[in-house]
mmCIF file of the N, C-alpha and C atoms, coordinates in Angstrom:
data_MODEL
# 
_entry.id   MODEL 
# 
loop_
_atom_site.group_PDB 
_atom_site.id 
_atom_site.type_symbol 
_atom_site.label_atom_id 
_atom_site.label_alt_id 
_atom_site.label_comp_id 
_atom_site.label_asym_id 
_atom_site.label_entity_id 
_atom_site.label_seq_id 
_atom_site.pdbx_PDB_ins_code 
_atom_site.Cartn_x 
_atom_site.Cartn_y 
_atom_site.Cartn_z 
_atom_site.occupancy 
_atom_site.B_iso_or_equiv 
_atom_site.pdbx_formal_charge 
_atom_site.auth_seq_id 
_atom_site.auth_comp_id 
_atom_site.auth_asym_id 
_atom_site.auth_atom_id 
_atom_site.pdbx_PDB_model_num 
ATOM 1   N N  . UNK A 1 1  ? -15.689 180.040 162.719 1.00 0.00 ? 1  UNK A N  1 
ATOM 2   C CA . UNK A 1 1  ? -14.762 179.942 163.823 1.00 0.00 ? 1  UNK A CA 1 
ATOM 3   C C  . UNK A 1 1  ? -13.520 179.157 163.431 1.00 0.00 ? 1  UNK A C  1 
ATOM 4   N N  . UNK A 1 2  ? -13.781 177.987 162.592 1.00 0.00 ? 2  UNK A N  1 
ATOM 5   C CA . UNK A 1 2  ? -12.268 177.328 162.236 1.00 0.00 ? 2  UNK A CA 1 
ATOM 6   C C  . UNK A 1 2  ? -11.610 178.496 161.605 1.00 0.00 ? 2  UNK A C  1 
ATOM 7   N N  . UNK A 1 3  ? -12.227 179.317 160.429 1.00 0.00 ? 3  UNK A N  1 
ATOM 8   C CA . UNK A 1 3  ? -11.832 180.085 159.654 1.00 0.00 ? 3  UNK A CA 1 
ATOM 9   C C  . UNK A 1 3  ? -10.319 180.428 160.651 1.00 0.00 ? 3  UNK A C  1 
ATOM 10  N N  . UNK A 1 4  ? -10.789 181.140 161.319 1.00 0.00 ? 4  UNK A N  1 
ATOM 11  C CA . UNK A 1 4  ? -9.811  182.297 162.495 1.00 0.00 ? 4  UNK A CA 1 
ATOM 12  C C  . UNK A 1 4  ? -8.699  181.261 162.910 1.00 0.00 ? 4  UNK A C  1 
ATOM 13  N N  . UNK A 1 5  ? -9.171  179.928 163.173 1.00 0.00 ? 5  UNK A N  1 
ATOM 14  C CA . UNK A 1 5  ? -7.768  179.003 164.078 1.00 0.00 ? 5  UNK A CA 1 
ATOM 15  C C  . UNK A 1 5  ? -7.331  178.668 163.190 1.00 0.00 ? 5  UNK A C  1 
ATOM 16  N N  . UNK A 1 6  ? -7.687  178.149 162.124 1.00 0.00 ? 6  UNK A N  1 
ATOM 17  C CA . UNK A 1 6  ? -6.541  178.033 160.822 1.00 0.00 ? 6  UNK A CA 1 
ATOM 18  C C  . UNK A 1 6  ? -5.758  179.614 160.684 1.00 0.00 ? 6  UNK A C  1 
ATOM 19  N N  . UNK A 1 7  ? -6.270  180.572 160.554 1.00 0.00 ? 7  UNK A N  1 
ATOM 20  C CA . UNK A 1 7  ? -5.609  181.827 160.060 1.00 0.00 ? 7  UNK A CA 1 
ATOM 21  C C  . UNK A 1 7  ? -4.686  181.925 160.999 1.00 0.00 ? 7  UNK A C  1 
ATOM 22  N N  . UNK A 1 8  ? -4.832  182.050 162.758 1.00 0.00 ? 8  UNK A N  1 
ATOM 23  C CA . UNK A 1 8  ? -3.937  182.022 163.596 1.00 0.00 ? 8  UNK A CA 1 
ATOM 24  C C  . UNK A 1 8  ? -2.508  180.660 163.519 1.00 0.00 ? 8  UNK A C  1 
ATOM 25  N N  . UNK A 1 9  ? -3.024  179.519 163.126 1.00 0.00 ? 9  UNK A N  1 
ATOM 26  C CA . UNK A 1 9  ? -1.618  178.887 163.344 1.00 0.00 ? 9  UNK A CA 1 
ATOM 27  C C  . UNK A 1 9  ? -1.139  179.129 162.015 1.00 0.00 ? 9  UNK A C  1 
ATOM 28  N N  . UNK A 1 10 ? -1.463  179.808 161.073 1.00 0.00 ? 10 UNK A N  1 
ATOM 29  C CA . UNK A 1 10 ? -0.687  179.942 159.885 1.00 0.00 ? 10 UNK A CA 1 
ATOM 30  C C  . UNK A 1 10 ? 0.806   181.073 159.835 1.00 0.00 ? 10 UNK A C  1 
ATOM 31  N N  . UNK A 1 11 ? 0.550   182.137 161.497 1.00 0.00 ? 11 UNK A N  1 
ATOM 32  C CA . UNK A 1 11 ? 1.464   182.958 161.147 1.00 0.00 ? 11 UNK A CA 1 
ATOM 33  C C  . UNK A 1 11 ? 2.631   182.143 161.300 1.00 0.00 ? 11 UNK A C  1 
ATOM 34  N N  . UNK A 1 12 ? 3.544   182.871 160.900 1.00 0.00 ? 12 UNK A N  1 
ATOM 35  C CA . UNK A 1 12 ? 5.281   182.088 161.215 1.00 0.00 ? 12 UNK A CA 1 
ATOM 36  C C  . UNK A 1 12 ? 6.191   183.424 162.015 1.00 0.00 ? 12 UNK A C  1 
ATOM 37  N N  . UNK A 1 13 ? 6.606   182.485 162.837 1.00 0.00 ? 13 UNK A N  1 
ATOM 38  C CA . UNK A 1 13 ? 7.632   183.524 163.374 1.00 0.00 ? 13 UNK A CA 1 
ATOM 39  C C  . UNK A 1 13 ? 6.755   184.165 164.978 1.00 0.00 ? 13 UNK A C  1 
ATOM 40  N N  . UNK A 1 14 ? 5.498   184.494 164.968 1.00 0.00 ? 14 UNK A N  1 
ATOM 41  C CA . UNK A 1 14 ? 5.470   185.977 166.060 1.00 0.00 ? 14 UNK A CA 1 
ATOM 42  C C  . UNK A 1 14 ? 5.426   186.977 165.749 1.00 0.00 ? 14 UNK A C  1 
ATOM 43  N N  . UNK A 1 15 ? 5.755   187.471 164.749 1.00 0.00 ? 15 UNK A N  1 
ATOM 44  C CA . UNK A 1 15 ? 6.210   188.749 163.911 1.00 0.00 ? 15 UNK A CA 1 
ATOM 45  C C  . UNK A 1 15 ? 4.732   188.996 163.387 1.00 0.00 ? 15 UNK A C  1 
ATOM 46  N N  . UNK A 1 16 ? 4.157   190.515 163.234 1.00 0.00 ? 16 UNK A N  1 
ATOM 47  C CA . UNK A 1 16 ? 3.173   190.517 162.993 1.00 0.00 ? 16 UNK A CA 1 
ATOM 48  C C  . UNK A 1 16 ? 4.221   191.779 161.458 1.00 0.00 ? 16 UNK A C  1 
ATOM 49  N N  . UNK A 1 17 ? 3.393   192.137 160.761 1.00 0.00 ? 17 UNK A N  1 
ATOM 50  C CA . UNK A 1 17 ? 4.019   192.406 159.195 1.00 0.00 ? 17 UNK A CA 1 
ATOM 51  C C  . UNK A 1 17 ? 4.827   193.866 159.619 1.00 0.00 ? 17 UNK A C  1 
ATOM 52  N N  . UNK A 1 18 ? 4.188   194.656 160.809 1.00 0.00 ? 18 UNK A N  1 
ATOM 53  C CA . UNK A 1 18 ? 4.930   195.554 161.417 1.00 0.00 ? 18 UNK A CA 1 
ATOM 54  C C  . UNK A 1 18 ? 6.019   195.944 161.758 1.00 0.00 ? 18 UNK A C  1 
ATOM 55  N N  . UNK A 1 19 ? 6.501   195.097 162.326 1.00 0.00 ? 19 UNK A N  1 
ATOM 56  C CA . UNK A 1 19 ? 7.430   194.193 163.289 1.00 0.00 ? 19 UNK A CA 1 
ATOM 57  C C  . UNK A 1 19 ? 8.509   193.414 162.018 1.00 0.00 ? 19 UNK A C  1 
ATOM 58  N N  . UNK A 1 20 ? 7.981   193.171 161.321 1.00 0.00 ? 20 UNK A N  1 
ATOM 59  C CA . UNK A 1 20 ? 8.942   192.681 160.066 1.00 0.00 ? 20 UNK A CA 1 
ATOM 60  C C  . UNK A 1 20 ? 9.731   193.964 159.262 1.00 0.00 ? 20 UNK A C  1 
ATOM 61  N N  . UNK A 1 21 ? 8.807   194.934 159.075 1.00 0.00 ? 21 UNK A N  1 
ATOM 62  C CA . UNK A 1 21 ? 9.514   195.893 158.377 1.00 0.00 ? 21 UNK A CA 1 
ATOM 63  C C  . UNK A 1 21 ? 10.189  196.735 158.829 1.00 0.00 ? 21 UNK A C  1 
ATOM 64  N N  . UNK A 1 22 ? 10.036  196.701 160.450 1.00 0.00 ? 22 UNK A N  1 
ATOM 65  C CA . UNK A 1 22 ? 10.981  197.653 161.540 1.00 0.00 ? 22 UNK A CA 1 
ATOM 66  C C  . UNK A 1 22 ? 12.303  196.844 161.482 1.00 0.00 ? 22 UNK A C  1 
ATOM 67  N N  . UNK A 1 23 ? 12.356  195.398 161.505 1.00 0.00 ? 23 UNK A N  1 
ATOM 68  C CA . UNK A 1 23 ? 13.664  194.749 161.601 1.00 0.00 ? 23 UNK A CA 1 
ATOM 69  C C  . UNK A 1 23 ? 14.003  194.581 159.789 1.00 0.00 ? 23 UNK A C  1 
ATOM 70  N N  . UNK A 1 24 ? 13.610  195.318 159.245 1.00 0.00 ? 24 UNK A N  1 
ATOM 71  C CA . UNK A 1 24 ? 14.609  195.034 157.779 1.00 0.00 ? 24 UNK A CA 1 
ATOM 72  C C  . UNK A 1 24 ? 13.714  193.604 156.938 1.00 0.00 ? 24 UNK A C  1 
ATOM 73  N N  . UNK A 1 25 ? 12.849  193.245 157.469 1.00 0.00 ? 25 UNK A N  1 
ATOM 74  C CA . UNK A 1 25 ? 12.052  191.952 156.886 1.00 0.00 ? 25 UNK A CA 1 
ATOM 75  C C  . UNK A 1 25 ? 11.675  192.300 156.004 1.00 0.00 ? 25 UNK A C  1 
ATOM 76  N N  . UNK A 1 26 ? 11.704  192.026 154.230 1.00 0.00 ? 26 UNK A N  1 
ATOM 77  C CA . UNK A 1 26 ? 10.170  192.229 153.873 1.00 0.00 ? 26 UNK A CA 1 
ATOM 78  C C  . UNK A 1 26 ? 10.026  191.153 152.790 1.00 0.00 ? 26 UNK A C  1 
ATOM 79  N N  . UNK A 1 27 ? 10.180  189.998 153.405 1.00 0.00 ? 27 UNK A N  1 
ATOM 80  C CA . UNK A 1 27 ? 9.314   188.751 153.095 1.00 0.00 ? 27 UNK A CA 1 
ATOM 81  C C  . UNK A 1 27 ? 10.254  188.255 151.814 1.00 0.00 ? 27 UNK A C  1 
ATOM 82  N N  . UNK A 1 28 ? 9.490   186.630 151.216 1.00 0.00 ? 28 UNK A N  1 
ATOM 83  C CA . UNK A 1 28 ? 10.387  185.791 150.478 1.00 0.00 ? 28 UNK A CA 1 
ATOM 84  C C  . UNK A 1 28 ? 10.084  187.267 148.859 1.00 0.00 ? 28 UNK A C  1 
ATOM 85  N N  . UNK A 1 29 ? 11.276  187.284 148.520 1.00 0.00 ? 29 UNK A N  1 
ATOM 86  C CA . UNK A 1 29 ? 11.003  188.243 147.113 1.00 0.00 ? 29 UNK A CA 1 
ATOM 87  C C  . UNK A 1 29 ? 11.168  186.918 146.049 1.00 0.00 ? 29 UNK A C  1 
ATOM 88  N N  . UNK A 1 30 ? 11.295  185.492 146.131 1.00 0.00 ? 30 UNK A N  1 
ATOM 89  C CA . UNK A 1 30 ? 11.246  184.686 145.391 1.00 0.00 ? 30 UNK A CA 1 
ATOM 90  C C  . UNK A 1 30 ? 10.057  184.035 144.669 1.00 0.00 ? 30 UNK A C  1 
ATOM 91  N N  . UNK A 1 31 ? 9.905   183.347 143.729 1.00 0.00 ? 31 UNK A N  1 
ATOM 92  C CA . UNK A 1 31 ? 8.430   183.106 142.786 1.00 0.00 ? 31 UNK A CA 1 
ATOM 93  C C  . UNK A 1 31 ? 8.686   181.934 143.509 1.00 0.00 ? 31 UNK A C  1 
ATOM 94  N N  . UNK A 1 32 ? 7.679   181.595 143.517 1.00 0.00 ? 32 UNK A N  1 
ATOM 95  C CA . UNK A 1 32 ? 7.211   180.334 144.443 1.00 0.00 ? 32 UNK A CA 1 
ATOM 96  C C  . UNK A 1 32 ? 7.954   178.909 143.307 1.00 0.00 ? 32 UNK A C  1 
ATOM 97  N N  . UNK A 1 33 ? 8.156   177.824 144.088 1.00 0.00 ? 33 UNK A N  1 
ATOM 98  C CA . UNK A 1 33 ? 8.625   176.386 143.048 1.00 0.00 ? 33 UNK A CA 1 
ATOM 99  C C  . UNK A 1 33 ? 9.743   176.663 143.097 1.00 0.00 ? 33 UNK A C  1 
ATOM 100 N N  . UNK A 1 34 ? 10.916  178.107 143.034 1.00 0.00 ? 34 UNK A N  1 
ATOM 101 C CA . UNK A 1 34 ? 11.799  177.694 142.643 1.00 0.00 ? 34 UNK A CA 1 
ATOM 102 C C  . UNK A 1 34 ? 12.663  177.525 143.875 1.00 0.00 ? 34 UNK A C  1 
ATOM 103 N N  . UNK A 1 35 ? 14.261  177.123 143.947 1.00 0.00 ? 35 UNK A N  1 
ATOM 104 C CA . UNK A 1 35 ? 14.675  176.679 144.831 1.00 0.00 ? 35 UNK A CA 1 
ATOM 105 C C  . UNK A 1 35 ? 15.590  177.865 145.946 1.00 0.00 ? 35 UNK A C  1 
ATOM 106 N N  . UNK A 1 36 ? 15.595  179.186 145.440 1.00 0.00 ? 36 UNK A N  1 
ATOM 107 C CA . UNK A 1 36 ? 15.496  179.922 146.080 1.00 0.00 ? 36 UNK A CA 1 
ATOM 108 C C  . UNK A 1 36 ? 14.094  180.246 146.837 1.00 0.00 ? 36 UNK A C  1 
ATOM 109 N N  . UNK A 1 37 ? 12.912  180.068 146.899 1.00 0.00 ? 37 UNK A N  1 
ATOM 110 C CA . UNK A 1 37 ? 12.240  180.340 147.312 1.00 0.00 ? 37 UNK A CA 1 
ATOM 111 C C  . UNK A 1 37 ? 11.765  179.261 148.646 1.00 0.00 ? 37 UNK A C  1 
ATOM 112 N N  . UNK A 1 38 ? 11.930  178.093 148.303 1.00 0.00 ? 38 UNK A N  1 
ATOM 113 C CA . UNK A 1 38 ? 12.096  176.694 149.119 1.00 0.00 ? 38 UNK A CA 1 
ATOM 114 C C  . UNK A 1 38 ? 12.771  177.190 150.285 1.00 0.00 ? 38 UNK A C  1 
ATOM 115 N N  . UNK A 1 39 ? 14.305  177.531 150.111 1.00 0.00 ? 39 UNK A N  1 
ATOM 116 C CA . UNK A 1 39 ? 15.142  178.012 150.665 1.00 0.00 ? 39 UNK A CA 1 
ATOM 117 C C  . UNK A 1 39 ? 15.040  178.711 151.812 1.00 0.00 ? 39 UNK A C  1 
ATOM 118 N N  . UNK A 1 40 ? 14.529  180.253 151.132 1.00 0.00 ? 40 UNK A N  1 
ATOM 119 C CA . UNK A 1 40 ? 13.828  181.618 151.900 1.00 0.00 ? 40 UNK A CA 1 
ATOM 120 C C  . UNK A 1 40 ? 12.832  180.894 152.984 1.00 0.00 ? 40 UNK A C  1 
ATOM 121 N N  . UNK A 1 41 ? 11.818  180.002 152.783 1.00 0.00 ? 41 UNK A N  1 
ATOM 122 C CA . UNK A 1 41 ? 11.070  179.221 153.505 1.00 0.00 ? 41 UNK A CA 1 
ATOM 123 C C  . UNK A 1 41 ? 11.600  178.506 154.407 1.00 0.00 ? 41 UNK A C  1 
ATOM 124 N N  . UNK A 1 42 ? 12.015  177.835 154.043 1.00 0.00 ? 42 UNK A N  1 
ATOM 125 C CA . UNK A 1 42 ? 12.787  176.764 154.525 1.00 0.00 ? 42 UNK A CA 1 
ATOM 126 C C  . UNK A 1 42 ? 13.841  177.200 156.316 1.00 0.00 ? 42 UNK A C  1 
ATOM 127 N N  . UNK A 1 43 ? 14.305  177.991 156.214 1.00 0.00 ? 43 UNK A N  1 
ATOM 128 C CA . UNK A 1 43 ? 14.897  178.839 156.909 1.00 0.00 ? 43 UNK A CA 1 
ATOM 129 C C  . UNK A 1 43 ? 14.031  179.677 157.458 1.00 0.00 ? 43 UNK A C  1 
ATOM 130 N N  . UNK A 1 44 ? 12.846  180.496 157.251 1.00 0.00 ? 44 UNK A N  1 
ATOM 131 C CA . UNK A 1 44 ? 11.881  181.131 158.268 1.00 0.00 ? 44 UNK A CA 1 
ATOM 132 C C  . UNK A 1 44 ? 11.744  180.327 158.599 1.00 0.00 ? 44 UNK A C  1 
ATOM 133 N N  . UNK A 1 45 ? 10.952  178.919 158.516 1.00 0.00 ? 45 UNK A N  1 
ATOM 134 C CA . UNK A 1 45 ? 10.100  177.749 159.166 1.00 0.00 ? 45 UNK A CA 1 
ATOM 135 C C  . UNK A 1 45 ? 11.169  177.451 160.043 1.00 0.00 ? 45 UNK A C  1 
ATOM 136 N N  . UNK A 1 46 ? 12.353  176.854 159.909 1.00 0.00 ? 46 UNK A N  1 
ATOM 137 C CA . UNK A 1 46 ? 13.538  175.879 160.578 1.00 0.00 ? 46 UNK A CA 1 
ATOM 138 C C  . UNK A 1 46 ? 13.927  177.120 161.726 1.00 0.00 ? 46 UNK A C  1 
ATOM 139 N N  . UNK A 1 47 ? 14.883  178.186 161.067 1.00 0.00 ? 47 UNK A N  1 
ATOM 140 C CA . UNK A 1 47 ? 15.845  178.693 161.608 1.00 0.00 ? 47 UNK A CA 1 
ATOM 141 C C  . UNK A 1 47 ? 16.819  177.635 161.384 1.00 0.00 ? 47 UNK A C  1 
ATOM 142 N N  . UNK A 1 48 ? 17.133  176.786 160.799 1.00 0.00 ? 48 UNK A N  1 
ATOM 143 C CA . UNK A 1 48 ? 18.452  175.833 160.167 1.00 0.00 ? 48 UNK A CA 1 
ATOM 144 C C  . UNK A 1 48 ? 19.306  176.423 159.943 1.00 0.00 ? 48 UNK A C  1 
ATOM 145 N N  . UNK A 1 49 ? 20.300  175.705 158.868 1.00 0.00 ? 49 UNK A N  1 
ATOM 146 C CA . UNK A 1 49 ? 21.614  176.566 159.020 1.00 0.00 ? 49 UNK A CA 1 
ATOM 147 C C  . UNK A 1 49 ? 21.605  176.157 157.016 1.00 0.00 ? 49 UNK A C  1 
ATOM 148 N N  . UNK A 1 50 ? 22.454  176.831 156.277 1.00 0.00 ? 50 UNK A N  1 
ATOM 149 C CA . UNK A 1 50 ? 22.206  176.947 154.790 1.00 0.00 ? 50 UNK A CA 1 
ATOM 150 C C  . UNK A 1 50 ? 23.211  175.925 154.152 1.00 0.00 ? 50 UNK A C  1 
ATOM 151 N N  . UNK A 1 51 ? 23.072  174.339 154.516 1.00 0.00 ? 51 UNK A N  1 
ATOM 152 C CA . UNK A 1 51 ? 24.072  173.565 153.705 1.00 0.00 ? 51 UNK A CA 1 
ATOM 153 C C  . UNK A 1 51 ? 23.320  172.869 153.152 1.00 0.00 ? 51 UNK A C  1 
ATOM 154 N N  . UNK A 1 52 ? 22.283  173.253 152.084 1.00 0.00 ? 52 UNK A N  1 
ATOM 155 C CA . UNK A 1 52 ? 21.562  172.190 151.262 1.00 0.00 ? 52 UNK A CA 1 
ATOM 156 C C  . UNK A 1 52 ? 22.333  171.470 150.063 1.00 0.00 ? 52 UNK A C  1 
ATOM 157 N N  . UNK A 1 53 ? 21.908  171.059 149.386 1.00 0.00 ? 53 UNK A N  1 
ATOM 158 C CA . UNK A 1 53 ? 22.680  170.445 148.258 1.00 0.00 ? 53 UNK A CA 1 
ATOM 159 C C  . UNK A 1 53 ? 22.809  171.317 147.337 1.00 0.00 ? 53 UNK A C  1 
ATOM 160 N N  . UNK A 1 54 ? 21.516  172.485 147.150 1.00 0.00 ? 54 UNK A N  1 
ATOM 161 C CA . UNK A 1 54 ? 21.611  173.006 145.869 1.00 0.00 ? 54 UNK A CA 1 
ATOM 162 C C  . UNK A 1 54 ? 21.662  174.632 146.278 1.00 0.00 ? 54 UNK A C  1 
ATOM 163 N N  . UNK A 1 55 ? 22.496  174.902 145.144 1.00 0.00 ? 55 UNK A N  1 
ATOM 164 C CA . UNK A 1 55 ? 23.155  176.448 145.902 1.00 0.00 ? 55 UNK A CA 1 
ATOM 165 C C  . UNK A 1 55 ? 22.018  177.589 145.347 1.00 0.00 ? 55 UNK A C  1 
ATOM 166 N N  . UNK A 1 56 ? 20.932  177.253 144.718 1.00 0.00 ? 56 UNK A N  1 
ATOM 167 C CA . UNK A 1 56 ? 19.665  178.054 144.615 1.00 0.00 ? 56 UNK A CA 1 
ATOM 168 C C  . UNK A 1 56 ? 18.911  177.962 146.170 1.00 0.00 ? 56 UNK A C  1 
ATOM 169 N N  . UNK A 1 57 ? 18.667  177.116 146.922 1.00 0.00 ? 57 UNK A N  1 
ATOM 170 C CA . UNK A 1 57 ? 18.260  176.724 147.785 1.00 0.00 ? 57 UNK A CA 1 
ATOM 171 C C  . UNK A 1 57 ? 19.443  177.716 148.986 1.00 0.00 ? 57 UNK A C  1 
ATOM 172 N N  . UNK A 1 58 ? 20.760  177.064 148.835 1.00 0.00 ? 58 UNK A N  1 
ATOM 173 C CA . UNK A 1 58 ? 21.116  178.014 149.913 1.00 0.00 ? 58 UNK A CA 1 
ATOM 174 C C  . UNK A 1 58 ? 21.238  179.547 149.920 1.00 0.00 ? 58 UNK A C  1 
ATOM 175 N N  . UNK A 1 59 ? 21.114  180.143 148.467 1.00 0.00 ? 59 UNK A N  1 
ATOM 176 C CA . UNK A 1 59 ? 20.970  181.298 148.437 1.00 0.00 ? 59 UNK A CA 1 
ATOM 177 C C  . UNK A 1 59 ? 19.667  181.984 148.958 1.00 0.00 ? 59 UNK A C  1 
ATOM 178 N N  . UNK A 1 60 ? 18.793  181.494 148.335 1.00 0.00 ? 60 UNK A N  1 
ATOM 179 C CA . UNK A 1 60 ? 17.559  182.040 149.064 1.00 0.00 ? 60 UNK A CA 1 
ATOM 180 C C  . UNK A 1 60 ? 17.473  181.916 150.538 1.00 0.00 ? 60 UNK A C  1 
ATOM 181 N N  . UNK A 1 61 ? 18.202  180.651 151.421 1.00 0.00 ? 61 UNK A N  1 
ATOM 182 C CA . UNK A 1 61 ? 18.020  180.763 152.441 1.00 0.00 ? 61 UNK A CA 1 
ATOM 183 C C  . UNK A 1 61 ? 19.090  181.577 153.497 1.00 0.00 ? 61 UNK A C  1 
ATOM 184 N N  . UNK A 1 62 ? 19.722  182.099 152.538 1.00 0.00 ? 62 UNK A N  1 
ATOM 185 C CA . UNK A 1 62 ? 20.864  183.278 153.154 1.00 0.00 ? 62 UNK A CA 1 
ATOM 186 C C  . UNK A 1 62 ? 20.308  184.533 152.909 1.00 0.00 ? 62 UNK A C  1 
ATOM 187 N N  . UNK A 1 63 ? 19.205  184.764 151.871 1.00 0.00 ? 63 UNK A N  1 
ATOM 188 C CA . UNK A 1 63 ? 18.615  185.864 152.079 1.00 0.00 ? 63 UNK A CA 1 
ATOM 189 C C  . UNK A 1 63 ? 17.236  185.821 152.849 1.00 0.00 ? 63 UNK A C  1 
ATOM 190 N N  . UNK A 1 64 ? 17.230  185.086 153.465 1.00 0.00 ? 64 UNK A N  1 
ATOM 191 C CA . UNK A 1 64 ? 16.408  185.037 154.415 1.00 0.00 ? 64 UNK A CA 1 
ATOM 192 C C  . UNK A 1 64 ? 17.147  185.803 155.717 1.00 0.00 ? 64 UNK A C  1 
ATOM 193 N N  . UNK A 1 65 ? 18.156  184.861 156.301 1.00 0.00 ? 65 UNK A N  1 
ATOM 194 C CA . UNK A 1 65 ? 19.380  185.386 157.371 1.00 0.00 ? 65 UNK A CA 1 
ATOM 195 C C  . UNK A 1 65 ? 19.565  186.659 157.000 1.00 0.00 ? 65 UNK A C  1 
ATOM 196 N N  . UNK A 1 66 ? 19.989  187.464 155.859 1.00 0.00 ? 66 UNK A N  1 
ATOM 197 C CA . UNK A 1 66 ? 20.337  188.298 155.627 1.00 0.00 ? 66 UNK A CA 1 
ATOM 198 C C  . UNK A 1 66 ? 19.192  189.826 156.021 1.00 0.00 ? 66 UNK A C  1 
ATOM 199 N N  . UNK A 1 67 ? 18.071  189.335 155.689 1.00 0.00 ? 67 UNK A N  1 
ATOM 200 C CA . UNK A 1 67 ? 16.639  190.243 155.910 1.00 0.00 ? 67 UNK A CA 1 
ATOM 201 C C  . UNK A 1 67 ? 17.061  190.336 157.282 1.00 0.00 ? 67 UNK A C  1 
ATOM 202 N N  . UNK A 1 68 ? 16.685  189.194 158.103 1.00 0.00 ? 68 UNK A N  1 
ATOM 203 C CA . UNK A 1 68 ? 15.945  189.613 159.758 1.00 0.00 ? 68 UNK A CA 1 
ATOM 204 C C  . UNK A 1 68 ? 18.013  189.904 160.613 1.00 0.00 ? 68 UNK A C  1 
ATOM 205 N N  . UNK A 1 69 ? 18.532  189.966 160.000 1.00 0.00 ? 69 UNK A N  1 
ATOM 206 C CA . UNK A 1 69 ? 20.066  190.508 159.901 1.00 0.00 ? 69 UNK A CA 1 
ATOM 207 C C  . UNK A 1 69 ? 20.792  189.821 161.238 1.00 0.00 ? 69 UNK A C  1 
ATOM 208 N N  . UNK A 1 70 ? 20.890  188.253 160.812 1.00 0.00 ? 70 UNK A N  1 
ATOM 209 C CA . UNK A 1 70 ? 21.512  187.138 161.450 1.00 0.00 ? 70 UNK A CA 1 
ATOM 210 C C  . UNK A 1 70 ? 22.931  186.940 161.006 1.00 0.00 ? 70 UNK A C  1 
# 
């Protein structure tokens, strides 16, 4: 039974993977660690805005904006 309530608060967003690919979503295309990928994250989780320090970081998090077409 935890199994399932961990799995449920893990989604992000509302969006079930359906629903992602009808709006142009299809997820971080970044390797995990690097700072585009932080980024891509960073911005699903927040919805923030892309003035980090490091422009790997804001790129990925503009292709985040750019997917769900903000």
């Amino acid at each position: 039974m935890s199994l399932l309530i961990l799995t449920a608060c893990g989604s992000s967003g509302g969006y079930s993977d359906n629903e992602y690919e009808e709006d142009g979503y299809t997820g971080n295309p970044y390797s995990e660690g690097t700072g585009h990928y932080a980024g891509f994250e960073w911005a699903e989780r927040t919805g923030g805005n892309c003035n980090g320090n490091s422009q790997s970081f804001n790129e990925g998090c503009e292709e985040y904006y750019q997917q769900i077409g903000e």
